[in-house]
Jmol script that loads the backbone (N, CA, C; Angstrom):
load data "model"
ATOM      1  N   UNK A   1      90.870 129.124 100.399  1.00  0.00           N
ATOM      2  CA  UNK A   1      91.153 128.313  99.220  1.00  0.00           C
ATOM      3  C   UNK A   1      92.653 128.185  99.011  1.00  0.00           C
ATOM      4  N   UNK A   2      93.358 129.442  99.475  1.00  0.00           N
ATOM      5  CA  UNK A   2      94.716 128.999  98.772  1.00  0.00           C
ATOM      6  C   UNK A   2      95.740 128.558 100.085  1.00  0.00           C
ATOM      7  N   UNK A   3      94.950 128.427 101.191  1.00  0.00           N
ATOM      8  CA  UNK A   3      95.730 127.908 102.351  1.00  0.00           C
ATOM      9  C   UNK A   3      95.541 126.154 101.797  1.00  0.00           C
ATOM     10  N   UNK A   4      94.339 125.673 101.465  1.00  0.00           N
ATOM     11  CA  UNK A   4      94.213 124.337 100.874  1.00  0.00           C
ATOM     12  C   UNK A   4      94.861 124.002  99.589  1.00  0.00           C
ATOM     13  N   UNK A   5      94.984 124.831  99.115  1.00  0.00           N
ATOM     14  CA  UNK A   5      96.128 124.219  97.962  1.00  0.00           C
ATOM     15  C   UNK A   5      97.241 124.387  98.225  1.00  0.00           C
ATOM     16  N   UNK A   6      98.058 125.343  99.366  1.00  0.00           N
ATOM     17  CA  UNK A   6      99.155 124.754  99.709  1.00  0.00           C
ATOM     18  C   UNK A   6      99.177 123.572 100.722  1.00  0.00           C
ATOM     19  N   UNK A   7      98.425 123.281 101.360  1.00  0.00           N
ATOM     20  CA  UNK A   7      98.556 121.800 101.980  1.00  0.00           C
ATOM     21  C   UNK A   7      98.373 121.009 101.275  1.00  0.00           C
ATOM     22  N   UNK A   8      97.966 121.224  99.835  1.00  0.00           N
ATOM     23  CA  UNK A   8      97.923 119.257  99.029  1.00  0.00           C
ATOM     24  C   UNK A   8      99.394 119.814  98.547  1.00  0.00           C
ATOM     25  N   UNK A   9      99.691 120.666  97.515  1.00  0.00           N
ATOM     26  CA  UNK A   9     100.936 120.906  97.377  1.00  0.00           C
ATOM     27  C   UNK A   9     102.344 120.574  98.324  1.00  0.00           C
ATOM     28  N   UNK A  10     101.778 120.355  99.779  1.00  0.00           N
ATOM     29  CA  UNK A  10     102.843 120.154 100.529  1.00  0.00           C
ATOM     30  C   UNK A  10     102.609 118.886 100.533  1.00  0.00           C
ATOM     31  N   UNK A  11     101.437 118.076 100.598  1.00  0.00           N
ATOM     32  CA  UNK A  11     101.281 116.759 101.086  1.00  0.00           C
ATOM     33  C   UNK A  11     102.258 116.030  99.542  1.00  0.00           C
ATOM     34  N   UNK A  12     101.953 116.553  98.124  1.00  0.00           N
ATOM     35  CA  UNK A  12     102.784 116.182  96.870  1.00  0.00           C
ATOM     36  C   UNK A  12     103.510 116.188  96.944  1.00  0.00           C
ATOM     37  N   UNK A  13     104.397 116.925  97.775  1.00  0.00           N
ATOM     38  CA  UNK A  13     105.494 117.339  97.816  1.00  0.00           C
ATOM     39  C   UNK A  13     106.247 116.274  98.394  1.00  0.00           C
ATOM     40  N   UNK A  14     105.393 116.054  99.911  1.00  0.00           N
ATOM     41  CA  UNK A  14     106.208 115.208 101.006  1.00  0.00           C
ATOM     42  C   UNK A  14     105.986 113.461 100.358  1.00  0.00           C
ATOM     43  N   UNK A  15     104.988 113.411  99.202  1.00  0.00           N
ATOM     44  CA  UNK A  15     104.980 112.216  99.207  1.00  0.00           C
ATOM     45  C   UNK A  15     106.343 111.637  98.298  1.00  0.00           C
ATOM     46  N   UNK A  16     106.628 112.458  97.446  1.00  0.00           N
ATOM     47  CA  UNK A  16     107.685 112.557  96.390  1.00  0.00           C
ATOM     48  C   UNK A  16     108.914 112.076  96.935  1.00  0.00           C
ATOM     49  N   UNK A  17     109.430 112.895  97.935  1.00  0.00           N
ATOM     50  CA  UNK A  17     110.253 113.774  98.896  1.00  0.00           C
ATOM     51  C   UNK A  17     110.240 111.729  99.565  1.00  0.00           C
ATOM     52  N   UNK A  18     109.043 111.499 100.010  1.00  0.00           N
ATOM     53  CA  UNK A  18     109.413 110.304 100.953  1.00  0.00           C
ATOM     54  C   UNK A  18     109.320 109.182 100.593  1.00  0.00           C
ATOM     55  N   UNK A  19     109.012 109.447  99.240  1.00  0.00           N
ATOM     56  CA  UNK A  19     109.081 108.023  98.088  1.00  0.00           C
ATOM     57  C   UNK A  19     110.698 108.027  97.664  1.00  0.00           C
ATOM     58  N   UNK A  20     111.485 109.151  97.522  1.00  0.00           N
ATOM     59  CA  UNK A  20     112.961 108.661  97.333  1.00  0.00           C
ATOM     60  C   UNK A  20     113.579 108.544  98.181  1.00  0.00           C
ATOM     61  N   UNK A  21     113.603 108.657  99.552  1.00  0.00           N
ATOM     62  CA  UNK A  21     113.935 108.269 100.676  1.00  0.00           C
ATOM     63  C   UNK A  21     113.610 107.233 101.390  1.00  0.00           C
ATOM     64  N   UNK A  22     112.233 106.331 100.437  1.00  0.00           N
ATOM     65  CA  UNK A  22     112.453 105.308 101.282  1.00  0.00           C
ATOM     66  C   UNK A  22     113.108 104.351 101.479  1.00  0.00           C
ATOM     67  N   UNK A  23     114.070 104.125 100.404  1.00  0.00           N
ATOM     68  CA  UNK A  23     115.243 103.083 100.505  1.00  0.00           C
ATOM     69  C   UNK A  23     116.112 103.010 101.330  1.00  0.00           C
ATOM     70  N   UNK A  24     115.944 104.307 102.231  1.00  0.00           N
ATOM     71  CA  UNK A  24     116.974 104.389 102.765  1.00  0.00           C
ATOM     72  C   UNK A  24     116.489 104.963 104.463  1.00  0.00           C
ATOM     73  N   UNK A  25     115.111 104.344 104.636  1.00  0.00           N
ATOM     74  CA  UNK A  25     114.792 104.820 105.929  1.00  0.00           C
ATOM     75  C   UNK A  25     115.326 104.391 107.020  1.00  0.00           C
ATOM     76  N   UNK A  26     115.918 103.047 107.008  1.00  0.00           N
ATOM     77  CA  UNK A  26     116.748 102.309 108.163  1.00  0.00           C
ATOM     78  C   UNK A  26     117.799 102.794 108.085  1.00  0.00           C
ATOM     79  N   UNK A  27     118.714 103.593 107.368  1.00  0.00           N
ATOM     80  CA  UNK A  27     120.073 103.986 107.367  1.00  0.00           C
ATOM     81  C   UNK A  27     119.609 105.770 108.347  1.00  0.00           C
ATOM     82  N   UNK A  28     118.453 106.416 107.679  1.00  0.00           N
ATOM     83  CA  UNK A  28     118.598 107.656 108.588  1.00  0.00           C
ATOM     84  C   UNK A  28     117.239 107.857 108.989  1.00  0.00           C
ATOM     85  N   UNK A  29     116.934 107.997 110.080  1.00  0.00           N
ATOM     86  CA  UNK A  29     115.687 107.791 110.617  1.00  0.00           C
ATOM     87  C   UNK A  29     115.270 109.114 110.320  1.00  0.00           C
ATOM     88  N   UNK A  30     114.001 109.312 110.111  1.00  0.00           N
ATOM     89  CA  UNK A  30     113.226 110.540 109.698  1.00  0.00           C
ATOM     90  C   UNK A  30     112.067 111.290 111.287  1.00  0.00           C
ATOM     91  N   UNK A  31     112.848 111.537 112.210  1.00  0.00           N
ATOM     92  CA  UNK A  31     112.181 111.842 113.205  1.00  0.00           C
ATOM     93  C   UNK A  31     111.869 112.908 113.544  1.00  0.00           C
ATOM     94  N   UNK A  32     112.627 114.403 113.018  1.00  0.00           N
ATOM     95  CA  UNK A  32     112.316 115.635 113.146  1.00  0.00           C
ATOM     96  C   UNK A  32     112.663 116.189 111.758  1.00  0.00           C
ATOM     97  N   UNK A  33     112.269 115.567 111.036  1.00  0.00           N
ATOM     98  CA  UNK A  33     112.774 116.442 109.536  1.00  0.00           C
ATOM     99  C   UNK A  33     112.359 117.281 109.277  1.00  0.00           C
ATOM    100  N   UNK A  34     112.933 118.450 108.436  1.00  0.00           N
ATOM    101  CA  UNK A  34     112.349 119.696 107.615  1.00  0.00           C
ATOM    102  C   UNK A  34     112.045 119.144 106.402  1.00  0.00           C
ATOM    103  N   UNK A  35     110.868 119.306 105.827  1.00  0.00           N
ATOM    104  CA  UNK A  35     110.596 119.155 104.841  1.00  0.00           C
ATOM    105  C   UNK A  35     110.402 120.621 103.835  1.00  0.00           C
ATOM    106  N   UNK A  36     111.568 121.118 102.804  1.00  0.00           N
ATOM    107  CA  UNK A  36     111.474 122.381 102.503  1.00  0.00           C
ATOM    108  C   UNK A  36     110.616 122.196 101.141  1.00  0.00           C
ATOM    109  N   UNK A  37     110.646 123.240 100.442  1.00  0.00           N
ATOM    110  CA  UNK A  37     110.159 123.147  99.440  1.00  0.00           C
ATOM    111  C   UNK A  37     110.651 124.603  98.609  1.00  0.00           C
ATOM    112  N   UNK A  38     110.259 124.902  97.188  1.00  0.00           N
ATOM    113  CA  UNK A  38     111.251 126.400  96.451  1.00  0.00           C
ATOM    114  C   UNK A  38     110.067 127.572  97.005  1.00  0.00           C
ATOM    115  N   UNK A  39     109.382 127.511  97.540  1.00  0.00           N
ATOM    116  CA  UNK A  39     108.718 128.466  98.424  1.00  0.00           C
ATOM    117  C   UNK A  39     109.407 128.479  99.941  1.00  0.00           C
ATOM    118  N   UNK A  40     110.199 129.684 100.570  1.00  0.00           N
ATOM    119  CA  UNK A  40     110.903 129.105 101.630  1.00  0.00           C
ATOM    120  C   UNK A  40     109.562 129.432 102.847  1.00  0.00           C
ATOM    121  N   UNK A  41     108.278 130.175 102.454  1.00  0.00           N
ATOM    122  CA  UNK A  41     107.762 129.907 103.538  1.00  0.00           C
ATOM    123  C   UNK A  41     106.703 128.690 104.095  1.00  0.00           C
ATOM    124  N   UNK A  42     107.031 128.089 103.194  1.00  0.00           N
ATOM    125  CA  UNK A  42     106.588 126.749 103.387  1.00  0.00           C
ATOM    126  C   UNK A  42     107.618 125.806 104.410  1.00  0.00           C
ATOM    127  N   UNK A  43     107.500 125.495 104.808  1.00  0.00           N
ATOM    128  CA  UNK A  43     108.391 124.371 105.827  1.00  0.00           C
ATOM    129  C   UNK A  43     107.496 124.090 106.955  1.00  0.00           C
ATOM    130  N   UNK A  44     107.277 122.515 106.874  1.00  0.00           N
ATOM    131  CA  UNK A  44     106.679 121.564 108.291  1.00  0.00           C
ATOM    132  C   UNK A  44     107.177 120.438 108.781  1.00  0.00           C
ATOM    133  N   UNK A  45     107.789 120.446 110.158  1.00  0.00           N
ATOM    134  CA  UNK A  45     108.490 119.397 110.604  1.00  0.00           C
ATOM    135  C   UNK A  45     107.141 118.289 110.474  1.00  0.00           C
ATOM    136  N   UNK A  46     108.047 117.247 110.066  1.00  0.00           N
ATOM    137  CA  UNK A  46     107.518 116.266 110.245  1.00  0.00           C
ATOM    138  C   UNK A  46     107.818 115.290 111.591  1.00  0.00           C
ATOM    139  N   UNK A  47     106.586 114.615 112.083  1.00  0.00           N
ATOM    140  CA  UNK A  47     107.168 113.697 112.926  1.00  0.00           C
ATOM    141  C   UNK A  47     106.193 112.138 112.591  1.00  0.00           C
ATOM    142  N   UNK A  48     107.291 111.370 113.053  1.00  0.00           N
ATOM    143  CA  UNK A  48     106.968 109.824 113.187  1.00  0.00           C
ATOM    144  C   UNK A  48     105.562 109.881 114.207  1.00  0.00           C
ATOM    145  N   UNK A  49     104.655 108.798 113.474  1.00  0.00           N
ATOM    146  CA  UNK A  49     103.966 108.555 114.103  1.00  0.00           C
ATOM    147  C   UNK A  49     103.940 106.797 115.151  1.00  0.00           C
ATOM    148  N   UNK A  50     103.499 106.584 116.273  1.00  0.00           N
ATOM    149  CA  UNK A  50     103.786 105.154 116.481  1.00  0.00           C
ATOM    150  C   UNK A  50     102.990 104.327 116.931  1.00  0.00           C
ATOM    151  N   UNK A  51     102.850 103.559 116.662  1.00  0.00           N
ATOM    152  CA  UNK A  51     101.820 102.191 116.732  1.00  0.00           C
ATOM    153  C   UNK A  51     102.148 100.500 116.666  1.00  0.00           C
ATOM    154  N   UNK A  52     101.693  99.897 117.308  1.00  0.00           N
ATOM    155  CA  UNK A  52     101.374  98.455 117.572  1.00  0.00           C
ATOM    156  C   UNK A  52     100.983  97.437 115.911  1.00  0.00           C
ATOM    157  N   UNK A  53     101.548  96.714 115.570  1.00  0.00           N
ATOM    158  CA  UNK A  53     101.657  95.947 114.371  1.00  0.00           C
ATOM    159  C   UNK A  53     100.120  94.958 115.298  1.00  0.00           C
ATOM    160  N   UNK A  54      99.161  94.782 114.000  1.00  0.00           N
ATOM    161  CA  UNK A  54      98.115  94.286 114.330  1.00  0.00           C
ATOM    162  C   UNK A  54      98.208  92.486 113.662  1.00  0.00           C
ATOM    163  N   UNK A  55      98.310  93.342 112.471  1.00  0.00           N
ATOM    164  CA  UNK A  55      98.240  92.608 111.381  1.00  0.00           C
ATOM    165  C   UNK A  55      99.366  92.702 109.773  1.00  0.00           C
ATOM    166  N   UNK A  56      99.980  92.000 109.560  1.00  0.00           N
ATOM    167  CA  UNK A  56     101.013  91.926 108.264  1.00  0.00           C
ATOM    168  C   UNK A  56     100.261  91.006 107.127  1.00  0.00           C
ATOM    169  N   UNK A  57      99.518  91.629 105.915  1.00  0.00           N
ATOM    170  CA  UNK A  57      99.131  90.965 105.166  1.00  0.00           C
ATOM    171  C   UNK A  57     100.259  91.200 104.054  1.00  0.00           C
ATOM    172  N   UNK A  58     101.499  90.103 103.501  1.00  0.00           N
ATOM    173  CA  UNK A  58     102.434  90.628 102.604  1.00  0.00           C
ATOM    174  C   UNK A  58     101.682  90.108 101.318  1.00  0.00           C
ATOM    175  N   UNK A  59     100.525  89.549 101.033  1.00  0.00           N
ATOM    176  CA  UNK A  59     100.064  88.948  99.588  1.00  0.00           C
ATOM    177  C   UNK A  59      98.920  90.374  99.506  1.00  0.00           C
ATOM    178  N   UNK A  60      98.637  91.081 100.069  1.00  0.00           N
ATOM    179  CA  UNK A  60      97.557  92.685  99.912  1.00  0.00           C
ATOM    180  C   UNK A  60      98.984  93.707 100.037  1.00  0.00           C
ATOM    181  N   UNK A  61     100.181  93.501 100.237  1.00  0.00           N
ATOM    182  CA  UNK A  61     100.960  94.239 100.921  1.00  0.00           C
ATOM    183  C   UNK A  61     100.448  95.848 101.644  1.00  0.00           C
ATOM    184  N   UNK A  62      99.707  95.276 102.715  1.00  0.00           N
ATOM    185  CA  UNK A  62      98.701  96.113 103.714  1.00  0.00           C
ATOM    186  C   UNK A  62      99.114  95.547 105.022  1.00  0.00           C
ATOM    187  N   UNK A  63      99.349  96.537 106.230  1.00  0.00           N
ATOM    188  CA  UNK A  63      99.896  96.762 107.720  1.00  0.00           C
ATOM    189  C   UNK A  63      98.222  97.039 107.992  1.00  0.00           C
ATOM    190  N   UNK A  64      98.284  96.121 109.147  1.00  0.00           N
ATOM    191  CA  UNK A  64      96.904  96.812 110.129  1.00  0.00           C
ATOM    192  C   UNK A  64      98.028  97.071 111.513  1.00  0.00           C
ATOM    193  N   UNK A  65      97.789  98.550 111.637  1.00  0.00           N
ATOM    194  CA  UNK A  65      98.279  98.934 112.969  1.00  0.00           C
ATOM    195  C   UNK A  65      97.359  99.745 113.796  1.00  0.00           C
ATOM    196  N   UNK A  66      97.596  99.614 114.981  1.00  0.00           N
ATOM    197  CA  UNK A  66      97.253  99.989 116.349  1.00  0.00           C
ATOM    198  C   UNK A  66      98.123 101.090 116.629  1.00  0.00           C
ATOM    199  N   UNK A  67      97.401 102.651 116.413  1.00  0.00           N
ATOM    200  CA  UNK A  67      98.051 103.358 116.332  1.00  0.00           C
ATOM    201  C   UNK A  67      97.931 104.934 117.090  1.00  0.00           C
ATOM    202  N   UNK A  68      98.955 105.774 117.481  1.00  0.00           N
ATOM    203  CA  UNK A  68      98.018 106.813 118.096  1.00  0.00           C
ATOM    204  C   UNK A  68      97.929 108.100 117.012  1.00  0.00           C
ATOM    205  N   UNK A  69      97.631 109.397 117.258  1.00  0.00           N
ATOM    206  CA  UNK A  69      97.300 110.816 116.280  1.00  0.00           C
ATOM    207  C   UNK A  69      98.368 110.191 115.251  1.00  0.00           C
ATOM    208  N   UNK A  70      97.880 110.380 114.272  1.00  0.00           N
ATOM    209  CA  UNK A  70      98.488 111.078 112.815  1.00  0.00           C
ATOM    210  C   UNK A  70      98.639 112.513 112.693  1.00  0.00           C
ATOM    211  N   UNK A  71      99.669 113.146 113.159  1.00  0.00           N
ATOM    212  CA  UNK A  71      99.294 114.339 113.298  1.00  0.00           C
ATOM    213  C   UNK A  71      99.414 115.046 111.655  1.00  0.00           C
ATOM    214  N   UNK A  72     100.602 114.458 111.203  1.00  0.00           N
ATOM    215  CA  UNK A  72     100.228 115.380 109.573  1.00  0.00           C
ATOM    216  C   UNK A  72      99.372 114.911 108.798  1.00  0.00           C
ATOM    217  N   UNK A  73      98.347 114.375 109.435  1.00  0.00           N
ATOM    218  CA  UNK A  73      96.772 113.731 108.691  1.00  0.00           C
ATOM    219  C   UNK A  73      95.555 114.117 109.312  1.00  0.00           C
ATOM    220  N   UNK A  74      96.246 114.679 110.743  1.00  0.00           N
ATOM    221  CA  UNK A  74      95.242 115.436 111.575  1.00  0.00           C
ATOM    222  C   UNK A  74      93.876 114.157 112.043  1.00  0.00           C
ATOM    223  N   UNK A  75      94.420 113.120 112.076  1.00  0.00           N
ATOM    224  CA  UNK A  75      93.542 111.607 112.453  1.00  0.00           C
ATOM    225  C   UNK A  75      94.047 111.132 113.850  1.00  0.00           C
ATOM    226  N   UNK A  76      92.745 111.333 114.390  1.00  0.00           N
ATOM    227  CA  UNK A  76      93.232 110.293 115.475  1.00  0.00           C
ATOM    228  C   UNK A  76      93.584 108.841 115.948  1.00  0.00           C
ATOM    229  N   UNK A  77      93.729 108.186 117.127  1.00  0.00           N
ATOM    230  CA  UNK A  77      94.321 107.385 117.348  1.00  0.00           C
ATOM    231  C   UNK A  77      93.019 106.119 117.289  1.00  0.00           C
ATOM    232  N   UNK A  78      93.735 105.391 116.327  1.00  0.00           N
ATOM    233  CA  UNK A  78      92.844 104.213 116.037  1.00  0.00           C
ATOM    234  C   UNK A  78      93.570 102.552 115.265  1.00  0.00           C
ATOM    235  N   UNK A  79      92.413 101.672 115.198  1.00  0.00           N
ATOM    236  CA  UNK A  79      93.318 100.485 114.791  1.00  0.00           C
ATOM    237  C   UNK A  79      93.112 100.685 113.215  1.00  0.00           C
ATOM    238  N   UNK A  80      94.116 100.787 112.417  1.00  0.00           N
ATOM    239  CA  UNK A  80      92.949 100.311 110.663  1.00  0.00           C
ATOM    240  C   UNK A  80      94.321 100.142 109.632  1.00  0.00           C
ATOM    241  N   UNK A  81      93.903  99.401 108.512  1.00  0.00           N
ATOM    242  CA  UNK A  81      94.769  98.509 107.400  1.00  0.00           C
ATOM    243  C   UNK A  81      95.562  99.844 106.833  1.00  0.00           C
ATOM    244  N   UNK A  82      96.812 100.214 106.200  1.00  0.00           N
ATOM    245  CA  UNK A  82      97.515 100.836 105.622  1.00  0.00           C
ATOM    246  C   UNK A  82      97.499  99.968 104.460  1.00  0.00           C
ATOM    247  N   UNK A  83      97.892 100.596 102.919  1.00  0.00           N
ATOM    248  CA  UNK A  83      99.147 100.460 101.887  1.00  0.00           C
ATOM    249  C   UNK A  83     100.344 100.477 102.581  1.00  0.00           C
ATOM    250  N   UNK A  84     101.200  99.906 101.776  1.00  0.00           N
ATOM    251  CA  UNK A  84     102.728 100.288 102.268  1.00  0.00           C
ATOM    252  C   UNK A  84     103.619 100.441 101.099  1.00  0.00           C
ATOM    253  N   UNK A  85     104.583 101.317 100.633  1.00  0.00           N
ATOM    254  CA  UNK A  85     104.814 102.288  99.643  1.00  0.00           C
ATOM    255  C   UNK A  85     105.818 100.790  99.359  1.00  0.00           C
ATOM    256  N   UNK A  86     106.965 100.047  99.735  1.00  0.00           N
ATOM    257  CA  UNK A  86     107.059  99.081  99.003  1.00  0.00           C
ATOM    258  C   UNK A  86     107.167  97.859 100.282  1.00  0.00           C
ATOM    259  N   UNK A  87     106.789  96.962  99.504  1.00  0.00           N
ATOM    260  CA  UNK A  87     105.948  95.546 100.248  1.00  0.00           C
ATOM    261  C   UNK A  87     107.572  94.846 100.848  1.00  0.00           C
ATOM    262  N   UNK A  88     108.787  95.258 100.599  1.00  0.00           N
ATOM    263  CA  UNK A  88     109.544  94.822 101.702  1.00  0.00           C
ATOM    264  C   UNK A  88     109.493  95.942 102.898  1.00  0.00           C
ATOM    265  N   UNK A  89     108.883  96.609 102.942  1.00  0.00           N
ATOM    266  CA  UNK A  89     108.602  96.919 104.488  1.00  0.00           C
ATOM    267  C   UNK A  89     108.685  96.038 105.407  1.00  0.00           C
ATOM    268  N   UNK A  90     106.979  95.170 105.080  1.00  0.00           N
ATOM    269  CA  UNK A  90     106.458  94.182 105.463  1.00  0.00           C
ATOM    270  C   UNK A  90     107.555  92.900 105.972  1.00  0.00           C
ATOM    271  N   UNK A  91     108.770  93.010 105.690  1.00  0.00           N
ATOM    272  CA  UNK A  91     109.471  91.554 106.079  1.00  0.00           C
ATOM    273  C   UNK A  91     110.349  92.249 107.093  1.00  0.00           C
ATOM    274  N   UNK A  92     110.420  93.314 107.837  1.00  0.00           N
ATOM    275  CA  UNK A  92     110.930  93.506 108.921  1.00  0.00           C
ATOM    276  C   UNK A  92     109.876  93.920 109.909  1.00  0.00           C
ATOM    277  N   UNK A  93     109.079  93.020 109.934  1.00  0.00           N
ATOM    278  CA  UNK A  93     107.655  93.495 110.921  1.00  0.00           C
ATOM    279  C   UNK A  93     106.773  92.186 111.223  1.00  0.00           C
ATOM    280  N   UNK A  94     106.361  92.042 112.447  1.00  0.00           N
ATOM    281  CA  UNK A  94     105.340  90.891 113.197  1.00  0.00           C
ATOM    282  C   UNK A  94     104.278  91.617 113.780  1.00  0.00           C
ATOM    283  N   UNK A  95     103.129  90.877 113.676  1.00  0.00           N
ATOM    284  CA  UNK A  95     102.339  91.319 114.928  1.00  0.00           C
ATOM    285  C   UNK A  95     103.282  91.379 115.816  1.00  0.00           C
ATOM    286  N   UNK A  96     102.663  92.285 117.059  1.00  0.00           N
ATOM    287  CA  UNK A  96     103.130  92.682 118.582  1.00  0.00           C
ATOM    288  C   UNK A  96     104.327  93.520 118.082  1.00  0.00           C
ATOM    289  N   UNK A  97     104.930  93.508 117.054  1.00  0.00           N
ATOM    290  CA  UNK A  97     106.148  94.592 116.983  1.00  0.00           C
ATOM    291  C   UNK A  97     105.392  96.217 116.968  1.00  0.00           C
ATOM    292  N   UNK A  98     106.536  97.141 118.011  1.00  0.00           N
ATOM    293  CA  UNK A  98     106.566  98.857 117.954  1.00  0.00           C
ATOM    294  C   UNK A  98     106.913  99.061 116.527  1.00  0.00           C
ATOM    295  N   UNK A  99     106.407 100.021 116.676  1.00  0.00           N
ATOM    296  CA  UNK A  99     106.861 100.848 115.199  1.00  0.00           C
ATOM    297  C   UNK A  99     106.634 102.334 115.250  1.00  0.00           C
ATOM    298  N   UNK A 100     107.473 102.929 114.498  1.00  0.00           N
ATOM    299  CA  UNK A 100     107.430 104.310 114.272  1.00  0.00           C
ATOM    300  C   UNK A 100     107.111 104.507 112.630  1.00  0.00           C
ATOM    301  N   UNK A 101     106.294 104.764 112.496  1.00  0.00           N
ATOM    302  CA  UNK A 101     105.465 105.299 110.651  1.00  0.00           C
ATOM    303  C   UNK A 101     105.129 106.485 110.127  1.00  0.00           C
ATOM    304  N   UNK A 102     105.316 106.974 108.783  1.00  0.00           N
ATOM    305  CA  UNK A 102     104.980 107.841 108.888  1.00  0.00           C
ATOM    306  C   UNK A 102     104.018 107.400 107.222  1.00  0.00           C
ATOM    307  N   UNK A 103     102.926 108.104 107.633  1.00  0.00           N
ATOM    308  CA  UNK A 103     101.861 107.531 106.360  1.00  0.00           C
ATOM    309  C   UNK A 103     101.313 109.188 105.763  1.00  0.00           C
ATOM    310  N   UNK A 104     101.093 108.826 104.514  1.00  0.00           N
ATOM    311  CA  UNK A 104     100.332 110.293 103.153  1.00  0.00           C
ATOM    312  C   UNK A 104      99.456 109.413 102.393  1.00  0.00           C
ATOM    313  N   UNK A 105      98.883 110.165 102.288  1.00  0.00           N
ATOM    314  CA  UNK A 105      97.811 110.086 101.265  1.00  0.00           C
ATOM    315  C   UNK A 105      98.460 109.740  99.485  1.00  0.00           C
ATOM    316  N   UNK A 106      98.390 108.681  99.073  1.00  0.00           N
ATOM    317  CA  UNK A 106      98.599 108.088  97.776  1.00  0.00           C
ATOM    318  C   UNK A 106      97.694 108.025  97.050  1.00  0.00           C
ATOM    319  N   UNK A 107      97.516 108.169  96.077  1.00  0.00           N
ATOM    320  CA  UNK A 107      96.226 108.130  95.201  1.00  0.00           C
ATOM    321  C   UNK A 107      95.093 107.492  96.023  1.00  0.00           C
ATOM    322  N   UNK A 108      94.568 108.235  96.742  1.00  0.00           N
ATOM    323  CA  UNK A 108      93.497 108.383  97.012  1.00  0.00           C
ATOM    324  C   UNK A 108      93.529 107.326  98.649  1.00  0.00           C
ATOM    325  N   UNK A 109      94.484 106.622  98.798  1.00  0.00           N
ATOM    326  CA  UNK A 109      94.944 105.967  99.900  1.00  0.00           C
ATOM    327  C   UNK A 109      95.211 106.012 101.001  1.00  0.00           C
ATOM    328  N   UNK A 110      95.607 105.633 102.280  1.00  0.00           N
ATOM    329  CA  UNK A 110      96.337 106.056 103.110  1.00  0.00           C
ATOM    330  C   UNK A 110      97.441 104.920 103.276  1.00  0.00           C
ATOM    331  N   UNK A 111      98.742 105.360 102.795  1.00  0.00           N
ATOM    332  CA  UNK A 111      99.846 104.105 102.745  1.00  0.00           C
ATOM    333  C   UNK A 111     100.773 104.982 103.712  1.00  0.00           C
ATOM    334  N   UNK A 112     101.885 103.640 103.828  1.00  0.00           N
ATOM    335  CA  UNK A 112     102.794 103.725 104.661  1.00  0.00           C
ATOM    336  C   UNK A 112     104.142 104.407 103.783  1.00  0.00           C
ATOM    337  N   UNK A 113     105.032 105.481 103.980  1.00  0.00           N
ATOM    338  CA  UNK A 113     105.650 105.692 103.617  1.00  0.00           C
ATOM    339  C   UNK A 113     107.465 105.842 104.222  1.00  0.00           C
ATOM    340  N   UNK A 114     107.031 105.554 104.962  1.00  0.00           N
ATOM    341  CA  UNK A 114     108.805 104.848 106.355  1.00  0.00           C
ATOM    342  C   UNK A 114     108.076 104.387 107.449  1.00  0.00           C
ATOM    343  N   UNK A 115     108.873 103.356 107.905  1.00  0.00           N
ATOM    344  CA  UNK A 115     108.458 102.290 108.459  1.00  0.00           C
ATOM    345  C   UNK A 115     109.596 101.895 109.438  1.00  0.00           C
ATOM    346  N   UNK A 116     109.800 102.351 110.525  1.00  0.00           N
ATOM    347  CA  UNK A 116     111.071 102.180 111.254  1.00  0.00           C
ATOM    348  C   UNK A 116     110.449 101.051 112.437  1.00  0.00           C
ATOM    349  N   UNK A 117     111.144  99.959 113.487  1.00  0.00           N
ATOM    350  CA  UNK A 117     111.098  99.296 114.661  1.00  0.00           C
ATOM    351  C   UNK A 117     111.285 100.414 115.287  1.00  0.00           C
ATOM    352  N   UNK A 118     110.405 100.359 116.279  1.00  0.00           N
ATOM    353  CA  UNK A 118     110.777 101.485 117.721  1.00  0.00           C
ATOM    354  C   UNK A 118     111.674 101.128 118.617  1.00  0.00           C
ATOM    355  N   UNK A 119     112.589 101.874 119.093  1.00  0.00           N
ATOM    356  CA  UNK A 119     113.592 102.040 119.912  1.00  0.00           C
ATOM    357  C   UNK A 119     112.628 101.696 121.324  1.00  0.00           C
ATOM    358  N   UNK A 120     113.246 100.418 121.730  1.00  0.00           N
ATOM    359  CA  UNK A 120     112.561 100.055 123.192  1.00  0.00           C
ATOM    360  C   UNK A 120     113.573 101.042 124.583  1.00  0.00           C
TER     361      UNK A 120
END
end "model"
wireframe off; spacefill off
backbone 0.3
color backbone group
């Protein structure tokens, strides 16, 4: 029980944590981050996840990507619609574009929370 309440606690944490950073995900890419927290034995690198742009709906502001493991969601590799934490994401992205993402759980969701072009 209390190993599961520190993983939503961390997942609150990281969503917080990557909601004020997202303004600024194209300036510093988030590819091996520490994510700390005031418990120091808490700490989990995070990593980018990456996938194939399927679909850009900017009037649902929802990404369908083609994608592989989610590993801090523990989901495997599949095609399916995201949220995206804010809808100019969506205007630096086409079908057929790489991407590197990293997605949490939002009220009850699974949205996009950085949204980088992949380095070809």
């Amino acid at each position: 029980m209390k190993k599961t309440y520190r993983m939503h606690q961390l997942f609150a944490i990281l969503a917080v944590w990557l909601s004020a950073a997202a303004g600024v995900h194209a300036q510093a890419p988030l590819e091996h981050a520490h994510l700390h927290t005031a418990d120091p034995a808490v700490s989990t690198p995070i990593t980018l996840s990456t996938g194939e742009v399927v679909k850009v709906d900017k009037e649902l502001a929802k990404i369908t990507l083609r994608h592989g493991p989610l590993e801090n969601l523990a989901m495997p590799g599949m095609t399916m619609a995201f949220r995206v934490a804010e809808p100019a994401m969506l205007e630096q992205v086409k079908p057929g574009d790489k991407v590197r993402f990293l997605a949490a759980k939002s009220n009850g969701a699974l949205t996009i929370v950085t949204l980088q072009a992949a380095g070809e």
